[in-house]
Steps between C-alpha positions, in 0.01 A plus 500: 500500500398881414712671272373868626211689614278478203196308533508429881343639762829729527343679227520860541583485898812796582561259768658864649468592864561861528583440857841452366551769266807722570666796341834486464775773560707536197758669677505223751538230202854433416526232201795223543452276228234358233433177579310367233275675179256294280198666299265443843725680749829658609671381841741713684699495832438789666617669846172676663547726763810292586335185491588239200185451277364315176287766281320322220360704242210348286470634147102635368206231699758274678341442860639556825208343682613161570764624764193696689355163544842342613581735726120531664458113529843480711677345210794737475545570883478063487868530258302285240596792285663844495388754754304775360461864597239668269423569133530805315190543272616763237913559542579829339806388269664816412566534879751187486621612219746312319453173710075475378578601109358192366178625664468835317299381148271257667144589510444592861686571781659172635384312887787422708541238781792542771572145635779353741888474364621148487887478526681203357180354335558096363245412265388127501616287267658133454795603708363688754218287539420287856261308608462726777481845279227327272289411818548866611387614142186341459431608879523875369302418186193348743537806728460748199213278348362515876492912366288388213736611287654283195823535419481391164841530394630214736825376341838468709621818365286736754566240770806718721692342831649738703745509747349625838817797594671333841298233502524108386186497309386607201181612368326361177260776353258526155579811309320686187129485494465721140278261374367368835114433554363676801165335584183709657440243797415139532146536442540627169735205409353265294634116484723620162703759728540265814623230258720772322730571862464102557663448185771746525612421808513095360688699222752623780549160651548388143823716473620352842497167368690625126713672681569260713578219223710735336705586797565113581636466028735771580354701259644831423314858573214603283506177260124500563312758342243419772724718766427800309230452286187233577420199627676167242 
């Protein structure tokens, strides 16, 4: 399986659609909570204009693009993964002043995504695991390779249920695609990339059945360092 863009067809391919550019109102941005930092991004909830929001702020040459693709092929309106509603190509820092201060010594002006807020998120895992959550995970996973797009990060940790609000359902949904693989089209694809989605989504069914096993020893949270990390 591809470990990143370089030496794919990938290449040097934005993957951006500036279709869904937006510019956002800083006044109209009201910053709840951080989420989550790393050295690739910063994620925070957000109210905008009233609405509750995920902003996700990419530091230096981090990629947006992948969402474009998600949202144009019908994969976030399908609830395969969070909704998205635009990407901000060059987010003007000192105007969110102190929330974006991690921002201010990188190199360039940082890109931006605004994506759907997921209350009461349950990550997958040995004890939340069912046979009927795994089936609806490697459904998502097909749909987004159906995208051309390769997740390649495809461990249980950005695998999210979530309760559907007044309904008995739930959704199951892929999240972060930092380091995903967004493909030109299939006639570019060579027999390496098809054989790279065919082997991450055996990789997904390959958690299913750890998870699974683990479930049925009783084994406590997180004893795997596959949950988190990689595929044991």
């Amino acid at each position: 399986m591809a470990i990143g863009p370089e030496g794919t067809i990938y290449g040097n391919e934005a993957g951006l659609d500036t279709a869904f550019e937006i510019e956002i109102d800083p006044p109209a941005m009201n910053f709840v909570k951080i989420l989550n930092a790393s050295e690739a991004s910063s994620i925070f909830q957000v109210n905008y204009r009233g609405k509750p929001r995920v902003l996700k702020v990419f530091h230096n040459t981090k990629d947006p693009g992948a969402y474009c693709r998600l949202k144009r092929a019908g994969i976030c309106d399908g609830g395969y993964v969070p909704n998205f509603y635009g990407f901000i190509r060059d987010l003007d820092t000192a105007r969110f002043a102190p929330h974006l201060n991690a921002f201010q010594h990188d190199s360039g002006r940082p890109a931006a995504i605004l994506i759907e807020y997921l209350p009461n998120p349950i990550p997958m895992n040995c004890v939340t695991y069912s046979k009927v959550r795994m089936e609806m995970a490697i459904t998502a996973i097909k749909q987004i390779h159906l995208a051309l797009i390769e997740h390649n990060d495809s461990y249980p940790k950005n695998i999210l249920i979530v309760p559907r609000a007044g309904e008995d359902s739930e959704r199951v949904l892929w999240v972060d695609f930092d380091v995903a693989i967004t493909y030109p089209d299939k006639t570019s694809m060579k027999e390496r990339e098809r054989r790279w989605l065919d082997e991450e989504t055996e990789c997904v069914e390959g958690f299913g059945l750890k998870l699974a096993r683990d479930q049925e020893s009783g084994l406590q949270l997180n004893t795997k360092y596959y949950y988190k990390w990689g595929f044991a």
